[in-house]
PQR file with spaces between the fields and no chain letter, atoms N, CA, C, O and H, PARSE charges and radii, in Angstrom:
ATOM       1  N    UNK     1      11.105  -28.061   88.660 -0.4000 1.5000
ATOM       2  CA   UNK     1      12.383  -28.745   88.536 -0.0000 2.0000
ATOM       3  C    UNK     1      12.838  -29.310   89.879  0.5500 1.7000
ATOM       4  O    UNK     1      13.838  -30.028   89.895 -0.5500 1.4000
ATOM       5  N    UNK     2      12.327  -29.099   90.751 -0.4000 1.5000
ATOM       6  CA   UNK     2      13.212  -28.750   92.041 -0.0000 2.0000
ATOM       7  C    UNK     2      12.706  -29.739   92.595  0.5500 1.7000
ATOM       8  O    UNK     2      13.534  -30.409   93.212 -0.5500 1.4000
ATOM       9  H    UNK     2      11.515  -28.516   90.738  0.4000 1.0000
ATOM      10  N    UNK     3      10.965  -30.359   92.650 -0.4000 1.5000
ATOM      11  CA   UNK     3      10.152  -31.445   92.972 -0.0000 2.0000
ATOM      12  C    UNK     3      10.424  -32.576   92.534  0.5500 1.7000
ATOM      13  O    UNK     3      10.421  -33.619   93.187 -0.5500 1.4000
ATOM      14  H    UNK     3      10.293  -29.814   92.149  0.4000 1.0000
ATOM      15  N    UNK     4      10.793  -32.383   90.883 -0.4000 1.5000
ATOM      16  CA   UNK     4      11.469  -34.097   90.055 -0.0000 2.0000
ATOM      17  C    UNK     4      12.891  -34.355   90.756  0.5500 1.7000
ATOM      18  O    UNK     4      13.119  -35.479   91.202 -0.5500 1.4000
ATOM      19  H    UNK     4      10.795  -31.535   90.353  0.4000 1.0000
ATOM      20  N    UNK     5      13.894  -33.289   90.868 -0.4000 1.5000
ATOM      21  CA   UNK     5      14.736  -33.630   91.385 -0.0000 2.0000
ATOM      22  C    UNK     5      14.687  -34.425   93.014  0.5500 1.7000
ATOM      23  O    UNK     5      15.521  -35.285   93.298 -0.5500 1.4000
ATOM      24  H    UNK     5      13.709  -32.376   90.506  0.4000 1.0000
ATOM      25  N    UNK     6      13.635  -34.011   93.960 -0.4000 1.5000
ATOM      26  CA   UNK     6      13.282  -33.900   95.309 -0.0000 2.0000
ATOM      27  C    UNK     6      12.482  -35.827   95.170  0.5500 1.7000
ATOM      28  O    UNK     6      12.603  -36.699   96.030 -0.5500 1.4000
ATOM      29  H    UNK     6      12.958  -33.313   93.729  0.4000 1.0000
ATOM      30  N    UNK     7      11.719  -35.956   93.808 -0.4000 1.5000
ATOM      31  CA   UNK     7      11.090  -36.842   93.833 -0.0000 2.0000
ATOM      32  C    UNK     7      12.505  -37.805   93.334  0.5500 1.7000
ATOM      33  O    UNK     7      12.482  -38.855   93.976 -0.5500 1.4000
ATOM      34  H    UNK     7      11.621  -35.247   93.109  0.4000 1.0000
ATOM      35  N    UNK     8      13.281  -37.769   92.725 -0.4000 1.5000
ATOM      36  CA   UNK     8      14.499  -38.719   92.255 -0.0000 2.0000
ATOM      37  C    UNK     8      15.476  -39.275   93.220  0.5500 1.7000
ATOM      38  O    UNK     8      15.995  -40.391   93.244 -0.5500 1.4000
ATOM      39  H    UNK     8      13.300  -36.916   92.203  0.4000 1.0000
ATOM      40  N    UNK     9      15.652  -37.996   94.213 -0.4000 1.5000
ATOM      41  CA   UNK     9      16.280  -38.435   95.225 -0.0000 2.0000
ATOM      42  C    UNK     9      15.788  -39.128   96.321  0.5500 1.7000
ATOM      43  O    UNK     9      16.567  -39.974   96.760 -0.5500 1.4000
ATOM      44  H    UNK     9      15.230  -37.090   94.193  0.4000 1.0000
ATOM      45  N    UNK    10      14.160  -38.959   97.194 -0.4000 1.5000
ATOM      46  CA   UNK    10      13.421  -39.951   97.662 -0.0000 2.0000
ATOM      47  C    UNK    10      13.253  -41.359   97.108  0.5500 1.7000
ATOM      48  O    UNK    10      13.121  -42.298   97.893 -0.5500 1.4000
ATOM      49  H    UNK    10      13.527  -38.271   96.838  0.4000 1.0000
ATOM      50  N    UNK    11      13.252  -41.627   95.241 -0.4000 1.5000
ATOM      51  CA   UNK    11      13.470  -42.728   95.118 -0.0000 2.0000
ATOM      52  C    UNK    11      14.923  -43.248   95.418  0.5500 1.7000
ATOM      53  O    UNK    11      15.039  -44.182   96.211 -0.5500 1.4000
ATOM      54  H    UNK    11      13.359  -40.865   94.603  0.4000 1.0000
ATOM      55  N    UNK    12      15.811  -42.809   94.951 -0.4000 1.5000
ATOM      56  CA   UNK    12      17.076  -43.763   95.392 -0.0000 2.0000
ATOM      57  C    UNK    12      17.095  -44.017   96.860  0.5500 1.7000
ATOM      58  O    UNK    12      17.392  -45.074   97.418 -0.5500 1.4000
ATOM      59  H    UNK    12      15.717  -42.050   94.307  0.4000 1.0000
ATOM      60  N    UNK    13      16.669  -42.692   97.498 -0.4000 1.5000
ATOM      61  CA   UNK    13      16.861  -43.139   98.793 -0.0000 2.0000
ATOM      62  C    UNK    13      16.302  -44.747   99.182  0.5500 1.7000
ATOM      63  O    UNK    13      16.929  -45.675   99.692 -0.5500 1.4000
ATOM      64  H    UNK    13      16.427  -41.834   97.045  0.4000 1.0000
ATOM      65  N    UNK    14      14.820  -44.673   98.712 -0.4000 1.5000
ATOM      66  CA   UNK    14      14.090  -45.796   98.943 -0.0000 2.0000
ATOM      67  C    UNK    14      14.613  -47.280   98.734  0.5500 1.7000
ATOM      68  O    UNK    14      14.702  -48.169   99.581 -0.5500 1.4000
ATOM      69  H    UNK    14      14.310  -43.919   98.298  0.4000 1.0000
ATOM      70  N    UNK    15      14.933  -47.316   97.391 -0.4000 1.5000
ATOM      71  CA   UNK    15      15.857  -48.347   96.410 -0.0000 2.0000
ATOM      72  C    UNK    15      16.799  -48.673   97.748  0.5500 1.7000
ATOM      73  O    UNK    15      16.670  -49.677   98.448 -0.5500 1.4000
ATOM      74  H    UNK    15      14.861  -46.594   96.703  0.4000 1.0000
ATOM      75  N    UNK    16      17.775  -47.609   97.951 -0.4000 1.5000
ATOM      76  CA   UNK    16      19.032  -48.206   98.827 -0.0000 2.0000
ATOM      77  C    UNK    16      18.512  -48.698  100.267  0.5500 1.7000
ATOM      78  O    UNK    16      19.210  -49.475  100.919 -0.5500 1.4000
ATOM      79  H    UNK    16      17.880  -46.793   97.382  0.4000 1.0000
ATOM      80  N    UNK    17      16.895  -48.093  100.905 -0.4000 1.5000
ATOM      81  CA   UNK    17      16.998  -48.828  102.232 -0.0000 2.0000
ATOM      82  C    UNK    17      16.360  -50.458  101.450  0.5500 1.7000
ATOM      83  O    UNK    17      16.955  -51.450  101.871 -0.5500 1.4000
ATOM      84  H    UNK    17      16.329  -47.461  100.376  0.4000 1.0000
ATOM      85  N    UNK    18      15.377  -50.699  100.524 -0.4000 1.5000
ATOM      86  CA   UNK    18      14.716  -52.067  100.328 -0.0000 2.0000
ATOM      87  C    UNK    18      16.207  -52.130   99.755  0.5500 1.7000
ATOM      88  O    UNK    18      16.321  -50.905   99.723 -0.5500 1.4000
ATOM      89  H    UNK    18      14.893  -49.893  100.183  0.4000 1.0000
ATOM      90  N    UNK    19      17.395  -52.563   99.295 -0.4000 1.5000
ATOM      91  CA   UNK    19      18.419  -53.191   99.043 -0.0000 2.0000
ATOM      92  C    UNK    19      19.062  -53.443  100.448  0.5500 1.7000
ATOM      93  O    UNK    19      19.186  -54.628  100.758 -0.5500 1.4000
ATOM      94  H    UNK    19      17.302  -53.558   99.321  0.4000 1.0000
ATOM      95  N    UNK    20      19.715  -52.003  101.811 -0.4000 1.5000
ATOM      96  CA   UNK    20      20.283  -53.006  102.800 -0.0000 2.0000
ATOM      97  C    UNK    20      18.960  -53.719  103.421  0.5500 1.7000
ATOM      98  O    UNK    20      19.374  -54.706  104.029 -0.5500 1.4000
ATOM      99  H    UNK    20      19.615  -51.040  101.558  0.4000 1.0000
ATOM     100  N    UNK    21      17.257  -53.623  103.550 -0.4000 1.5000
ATOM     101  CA   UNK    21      17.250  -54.756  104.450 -0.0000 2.0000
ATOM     102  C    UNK    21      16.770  -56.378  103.128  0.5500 1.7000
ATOM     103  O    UNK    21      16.203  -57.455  103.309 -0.5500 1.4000
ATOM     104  H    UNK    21      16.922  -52.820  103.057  0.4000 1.0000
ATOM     105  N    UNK    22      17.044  -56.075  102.586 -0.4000 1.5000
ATOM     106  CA   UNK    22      17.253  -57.228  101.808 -0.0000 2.0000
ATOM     107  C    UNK    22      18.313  -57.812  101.866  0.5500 1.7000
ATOM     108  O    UNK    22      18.095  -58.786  102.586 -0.5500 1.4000
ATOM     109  H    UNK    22      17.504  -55.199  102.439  0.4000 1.0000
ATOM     110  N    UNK    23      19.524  -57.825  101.496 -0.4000 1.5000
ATOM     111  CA   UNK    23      20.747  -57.809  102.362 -0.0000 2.0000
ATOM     112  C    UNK    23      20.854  -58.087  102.874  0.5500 1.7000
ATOM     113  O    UNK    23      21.543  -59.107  102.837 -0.5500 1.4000
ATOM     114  H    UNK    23      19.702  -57.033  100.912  0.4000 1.0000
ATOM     115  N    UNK    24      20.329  -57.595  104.152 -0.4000 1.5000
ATOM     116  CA   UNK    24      20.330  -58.209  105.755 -0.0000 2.0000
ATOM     117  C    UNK    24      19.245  -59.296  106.033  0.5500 1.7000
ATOM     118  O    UNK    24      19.132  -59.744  107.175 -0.5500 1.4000
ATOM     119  H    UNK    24      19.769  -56.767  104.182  0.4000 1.0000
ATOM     120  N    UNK    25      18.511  -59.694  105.105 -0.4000 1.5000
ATOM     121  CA   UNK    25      17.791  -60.414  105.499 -0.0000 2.0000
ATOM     122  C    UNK    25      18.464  -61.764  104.626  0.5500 1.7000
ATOM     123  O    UNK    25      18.573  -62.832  105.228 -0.5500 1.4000
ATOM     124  H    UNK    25      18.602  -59.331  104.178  0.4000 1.0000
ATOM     125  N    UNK    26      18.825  -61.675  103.446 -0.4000 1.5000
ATOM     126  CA   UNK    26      19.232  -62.589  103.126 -0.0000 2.0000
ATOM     127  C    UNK    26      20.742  -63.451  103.593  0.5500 1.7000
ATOM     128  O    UNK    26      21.021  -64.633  103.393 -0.5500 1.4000
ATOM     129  H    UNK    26      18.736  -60.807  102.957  0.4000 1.0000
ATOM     130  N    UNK    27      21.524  -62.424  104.246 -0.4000 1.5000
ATOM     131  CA   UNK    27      22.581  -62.725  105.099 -0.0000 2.0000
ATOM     132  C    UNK    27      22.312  -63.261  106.595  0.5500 1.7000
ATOM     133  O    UNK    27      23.202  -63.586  107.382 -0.5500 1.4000
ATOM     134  H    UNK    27      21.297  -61.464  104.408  0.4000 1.0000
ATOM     135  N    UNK    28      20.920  -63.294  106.849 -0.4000 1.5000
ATOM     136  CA   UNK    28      20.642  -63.724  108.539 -0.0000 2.0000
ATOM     137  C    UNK    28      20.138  -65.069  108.142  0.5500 1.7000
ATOM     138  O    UNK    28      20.393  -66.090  108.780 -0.5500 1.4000
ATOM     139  H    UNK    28      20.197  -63.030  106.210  0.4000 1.0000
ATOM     140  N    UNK    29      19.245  -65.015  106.814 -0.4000 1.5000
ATOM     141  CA   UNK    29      19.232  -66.488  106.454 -0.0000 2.0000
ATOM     142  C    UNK    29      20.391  -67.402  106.375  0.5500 1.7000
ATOM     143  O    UNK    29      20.241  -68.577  106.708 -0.5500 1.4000
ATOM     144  H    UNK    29      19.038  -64.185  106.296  0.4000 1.0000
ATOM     145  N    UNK    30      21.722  -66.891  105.894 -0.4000 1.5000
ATOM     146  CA   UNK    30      22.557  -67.659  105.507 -0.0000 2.0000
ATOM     147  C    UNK    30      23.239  -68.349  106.873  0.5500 1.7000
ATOM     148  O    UNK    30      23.929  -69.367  106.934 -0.5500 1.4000
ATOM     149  H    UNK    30      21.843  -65.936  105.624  0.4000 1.0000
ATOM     150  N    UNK    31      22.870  -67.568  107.808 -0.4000 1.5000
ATOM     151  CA   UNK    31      24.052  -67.945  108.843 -0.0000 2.0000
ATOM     152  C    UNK    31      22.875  -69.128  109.829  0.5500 1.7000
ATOM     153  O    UNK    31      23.194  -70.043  110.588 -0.5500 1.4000
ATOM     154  H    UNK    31      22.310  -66.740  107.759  0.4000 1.0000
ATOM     155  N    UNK    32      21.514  -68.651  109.434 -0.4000 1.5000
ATOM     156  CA   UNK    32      20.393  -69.971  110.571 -0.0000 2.0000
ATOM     157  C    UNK    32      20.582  -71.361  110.063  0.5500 1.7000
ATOM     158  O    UNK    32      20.641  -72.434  110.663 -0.5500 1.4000
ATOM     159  H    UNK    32      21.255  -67.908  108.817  0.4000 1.0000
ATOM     160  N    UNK    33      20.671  -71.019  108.657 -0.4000 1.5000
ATOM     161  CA   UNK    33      20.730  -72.776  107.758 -0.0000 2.0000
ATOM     162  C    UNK    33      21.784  -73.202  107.731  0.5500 1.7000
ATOM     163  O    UNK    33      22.683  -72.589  107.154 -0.5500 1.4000
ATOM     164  H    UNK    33      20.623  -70.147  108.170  0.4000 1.0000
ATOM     165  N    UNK    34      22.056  -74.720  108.524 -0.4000 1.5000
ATOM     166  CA   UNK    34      23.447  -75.553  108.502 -0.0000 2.0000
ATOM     167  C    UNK    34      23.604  -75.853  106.979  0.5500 1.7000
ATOM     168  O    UNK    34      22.765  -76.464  106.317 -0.5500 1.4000
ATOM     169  H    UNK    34      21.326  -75.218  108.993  0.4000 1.0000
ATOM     170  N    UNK    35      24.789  -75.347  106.496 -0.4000 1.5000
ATOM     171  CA   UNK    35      25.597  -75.953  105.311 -0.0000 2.0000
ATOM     172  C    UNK    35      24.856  -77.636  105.527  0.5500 1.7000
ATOM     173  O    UNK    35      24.629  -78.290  106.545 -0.5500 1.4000
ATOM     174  H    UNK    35      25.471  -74.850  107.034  0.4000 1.0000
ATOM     175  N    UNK    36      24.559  -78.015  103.591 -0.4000 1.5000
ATOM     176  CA   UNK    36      23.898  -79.676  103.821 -0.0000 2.0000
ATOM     177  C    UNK    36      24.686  -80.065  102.349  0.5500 1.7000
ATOM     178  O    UNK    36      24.838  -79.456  101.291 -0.5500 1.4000
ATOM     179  H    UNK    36      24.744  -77.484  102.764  0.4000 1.0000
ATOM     180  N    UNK    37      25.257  -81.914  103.050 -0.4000 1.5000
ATOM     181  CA   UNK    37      25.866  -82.192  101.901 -0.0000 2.0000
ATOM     182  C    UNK    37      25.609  -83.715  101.706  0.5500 1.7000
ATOM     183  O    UNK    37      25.570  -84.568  102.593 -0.5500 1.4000
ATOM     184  H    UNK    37      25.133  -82.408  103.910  0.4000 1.0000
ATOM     185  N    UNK    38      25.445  -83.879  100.397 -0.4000 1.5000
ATOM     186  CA   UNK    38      24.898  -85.320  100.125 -0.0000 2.0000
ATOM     187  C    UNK    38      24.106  -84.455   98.636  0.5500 1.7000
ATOM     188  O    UNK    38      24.194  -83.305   98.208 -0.5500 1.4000
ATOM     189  H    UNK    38      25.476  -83.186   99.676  0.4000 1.0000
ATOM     190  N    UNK    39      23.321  -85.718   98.170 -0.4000 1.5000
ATOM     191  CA   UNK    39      22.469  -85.586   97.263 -0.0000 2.0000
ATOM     192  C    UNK    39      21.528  -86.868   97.267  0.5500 1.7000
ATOM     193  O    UNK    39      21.428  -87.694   98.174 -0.5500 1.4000
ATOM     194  H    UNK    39      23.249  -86.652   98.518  0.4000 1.0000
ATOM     195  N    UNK    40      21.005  -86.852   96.313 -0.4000 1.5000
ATOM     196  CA   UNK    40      20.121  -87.702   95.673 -0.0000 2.0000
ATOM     197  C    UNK    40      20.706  -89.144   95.596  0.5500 1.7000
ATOM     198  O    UNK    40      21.584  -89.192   94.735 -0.5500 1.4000
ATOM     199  H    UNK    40      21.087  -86.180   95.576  0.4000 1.0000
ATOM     200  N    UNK    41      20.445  -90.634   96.383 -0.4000 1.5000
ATOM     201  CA   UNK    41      21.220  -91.672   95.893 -0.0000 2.0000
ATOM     202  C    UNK    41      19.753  -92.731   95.614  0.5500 1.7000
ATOM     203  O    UNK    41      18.680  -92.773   96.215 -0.5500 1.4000
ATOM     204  H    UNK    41      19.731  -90.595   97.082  0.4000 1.0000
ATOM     205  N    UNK    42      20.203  -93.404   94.604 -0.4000 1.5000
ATOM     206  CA   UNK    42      18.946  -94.701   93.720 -0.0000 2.0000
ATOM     207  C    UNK    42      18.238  -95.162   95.189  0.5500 1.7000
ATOM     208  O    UNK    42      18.961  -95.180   96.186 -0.5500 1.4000
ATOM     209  H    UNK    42      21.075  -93.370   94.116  0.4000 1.0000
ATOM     210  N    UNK    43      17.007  -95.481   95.286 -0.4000 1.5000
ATOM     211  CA   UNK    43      16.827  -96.259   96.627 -0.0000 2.0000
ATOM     212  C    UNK    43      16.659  -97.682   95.530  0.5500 1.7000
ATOM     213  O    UNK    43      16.170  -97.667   94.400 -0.5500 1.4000
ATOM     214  H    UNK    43      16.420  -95.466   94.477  0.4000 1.0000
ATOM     215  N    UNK    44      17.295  -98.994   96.356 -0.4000 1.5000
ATOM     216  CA   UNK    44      16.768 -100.024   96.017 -0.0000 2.0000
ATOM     217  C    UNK    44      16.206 -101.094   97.321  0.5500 1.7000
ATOM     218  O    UNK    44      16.486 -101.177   98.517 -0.5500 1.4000
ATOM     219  H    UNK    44      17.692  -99.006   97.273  0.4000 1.0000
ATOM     220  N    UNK    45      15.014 -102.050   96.142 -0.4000 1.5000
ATOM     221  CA   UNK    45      15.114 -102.675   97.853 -0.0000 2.0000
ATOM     222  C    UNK    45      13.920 -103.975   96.650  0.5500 1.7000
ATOM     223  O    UNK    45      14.081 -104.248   95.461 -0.5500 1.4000
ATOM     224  H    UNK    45      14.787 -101.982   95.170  0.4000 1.0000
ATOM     225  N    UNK    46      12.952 -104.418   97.518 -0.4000 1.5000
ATOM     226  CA   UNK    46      12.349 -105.532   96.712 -0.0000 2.0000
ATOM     227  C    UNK    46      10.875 -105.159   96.233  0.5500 1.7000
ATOM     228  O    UNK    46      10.286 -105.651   95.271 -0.5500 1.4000
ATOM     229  H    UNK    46      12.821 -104.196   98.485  0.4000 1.0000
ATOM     230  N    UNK    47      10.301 -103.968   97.303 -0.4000 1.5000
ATOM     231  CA   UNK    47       9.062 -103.141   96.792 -0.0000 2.0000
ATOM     232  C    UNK    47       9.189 -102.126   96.103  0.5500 1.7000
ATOM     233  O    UNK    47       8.191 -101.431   95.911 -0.5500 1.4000
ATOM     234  H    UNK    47      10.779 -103.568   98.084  0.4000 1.0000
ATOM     235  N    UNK    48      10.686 -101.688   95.434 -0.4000 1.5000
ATOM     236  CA   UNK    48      10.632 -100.129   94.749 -0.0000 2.0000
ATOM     237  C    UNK    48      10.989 -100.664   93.410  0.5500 1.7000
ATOM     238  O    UNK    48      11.665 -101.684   93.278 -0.5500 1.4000
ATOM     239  H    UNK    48      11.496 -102.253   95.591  0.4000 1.0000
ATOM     240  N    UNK    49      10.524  -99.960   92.414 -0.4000 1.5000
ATOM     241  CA   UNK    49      10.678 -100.850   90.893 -0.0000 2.0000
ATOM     242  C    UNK    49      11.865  -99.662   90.092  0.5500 1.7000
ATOM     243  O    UNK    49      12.281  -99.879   88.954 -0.5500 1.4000
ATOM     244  H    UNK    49       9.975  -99.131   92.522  0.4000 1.0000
């Protein structure tokens, strides 16, 4: 009993460190990439159909 319990609690432990550095990794991304604004506009011209 004492091992499943021992083995249940090593998993959460695990779970909660891959959640903060996930977390932290996806929050260090957010702050390297400049905010981008625009989209998609028609190109025209006399060679594009």
């Amino acid at each position: 009993m004492r091992a499943i319990v021992r083995a249940v609690r090593q998993a959460a432990a695990a779970v909660s460190v891959a959640a903060a550095v996930v977390t932290a990794l996806r929050l260090r991304g957010r702050v390297a990439a400049p905010m981008q604004f625009g989209g998609w506009r028609r190109l025209t011209g006399p060679g594009l159909r």
